[in-house]
Structure formats: structure tokens, C-alpha cells
Wavefront OBJ file of the C-alpha trace (Angstrom):
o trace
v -116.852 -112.063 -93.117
v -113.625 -114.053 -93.084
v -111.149 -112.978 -95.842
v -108.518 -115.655 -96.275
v -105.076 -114.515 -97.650
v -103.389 -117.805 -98.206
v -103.191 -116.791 -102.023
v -101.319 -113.779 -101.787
v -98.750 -115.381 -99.348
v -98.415 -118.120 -101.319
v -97.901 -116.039 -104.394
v -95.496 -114.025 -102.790
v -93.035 -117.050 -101.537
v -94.187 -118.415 -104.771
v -95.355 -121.610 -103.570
v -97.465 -124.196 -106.028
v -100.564 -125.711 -103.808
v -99.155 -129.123 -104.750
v -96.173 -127.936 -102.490
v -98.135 -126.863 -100.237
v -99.997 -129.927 -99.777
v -96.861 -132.300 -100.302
v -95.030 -130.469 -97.770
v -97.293 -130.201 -94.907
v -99.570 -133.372 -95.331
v -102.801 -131.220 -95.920
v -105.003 -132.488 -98.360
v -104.542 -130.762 -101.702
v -108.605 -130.427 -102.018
v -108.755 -128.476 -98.797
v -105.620 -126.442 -99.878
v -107.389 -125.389 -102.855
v -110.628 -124.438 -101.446
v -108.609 -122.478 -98.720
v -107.096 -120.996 -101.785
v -110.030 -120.082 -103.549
v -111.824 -118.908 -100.602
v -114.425 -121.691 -100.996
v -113.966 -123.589 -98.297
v -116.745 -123.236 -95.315
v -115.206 -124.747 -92.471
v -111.425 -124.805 -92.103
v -110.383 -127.707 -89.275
v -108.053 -125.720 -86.431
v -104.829 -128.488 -86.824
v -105.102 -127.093 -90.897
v -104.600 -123.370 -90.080
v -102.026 -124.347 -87.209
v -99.992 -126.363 -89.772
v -99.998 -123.598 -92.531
v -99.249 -120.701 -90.145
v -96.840 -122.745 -88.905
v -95.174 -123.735 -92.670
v -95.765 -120.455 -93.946
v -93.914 -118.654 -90.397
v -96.916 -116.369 -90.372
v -99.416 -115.504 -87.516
v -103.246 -116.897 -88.262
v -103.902 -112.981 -88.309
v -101.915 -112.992 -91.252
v -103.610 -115.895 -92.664
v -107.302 -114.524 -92.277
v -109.025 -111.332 -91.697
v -112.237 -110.448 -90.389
v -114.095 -107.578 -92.676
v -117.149 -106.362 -92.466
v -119.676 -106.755 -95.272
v -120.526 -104.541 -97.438
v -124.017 -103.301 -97.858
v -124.371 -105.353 -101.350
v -123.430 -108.350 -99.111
v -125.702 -107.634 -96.219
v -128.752 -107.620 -98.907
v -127.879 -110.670 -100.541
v -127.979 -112.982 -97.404
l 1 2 3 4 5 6 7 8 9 10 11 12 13 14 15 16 17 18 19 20 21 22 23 24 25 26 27 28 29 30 31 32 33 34 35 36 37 38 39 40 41 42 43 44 45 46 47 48 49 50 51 52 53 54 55 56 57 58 59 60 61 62 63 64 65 66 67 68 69 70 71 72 73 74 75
């Protein structure tokens, strides 16, 4: 599973998503569900953009985990 740390960096350069959005052109919808960890499909030019707003790598952005056990029942 993907785990998406947009919030944390944001929170940490204390960034509003409506900056966010304003500043790089992204939608604010899909800056939100990014945010949230909602979205299902992130479009490559997105992550590009914020890595490249934020200065981070897209390691740093996202994080592959493995499930837990809870998780693996569920689905």
C-alpha cells in the first residue's frame, strides 16, 4: 500500500492546500484528496509538479508499506 506524506510536509513548511493549489496550478480537489489520502489515481505531471514545488524527491512524497494483516483480511 501507498502511504502518501504530502500532509506532514505540508504541515511542516506550513503550507495551506489553497497555496498549494494557487501556486502550482493543481486543482485544489486533487490537492485535497492527495491530502487526505483519498485519492486513487494520482496523474504523473501532479506528483512531478509537487516534488518539484515542495524540493522533495517522490520517495519523500510516497511510501510503499506493506499491509497489515487487518488490511490483508479486509480486501
Amino acid at each position: 500500500m501507498l502511504k502518501c506524506h504530502l500532509s506532514k510536509i505540508m504541515g511542516e513548511k506550513r503550507l495551506k492546500m489553497s497555496d498549494v493549489s494557487r501556486d502550482t496550478g493543481i486543482n485544489p480537489g486533487t490537492i485535497r484528496r492527495i491530502f487526505n489520502e483519498t485519492a486513487t489515481r494520482v496523474e504523473l505531471n501532479v506528483v512531478e509538479t509537487l516534488c518539484e514545488y515542495l524540493k522533495i524527491e517522490v520517495g519523500d512524497l510516497y511510501e510503499l508499506t506493506k499491509k497489515s494483516n487487518e488490511e490483508k483480511i479486509e480486501d
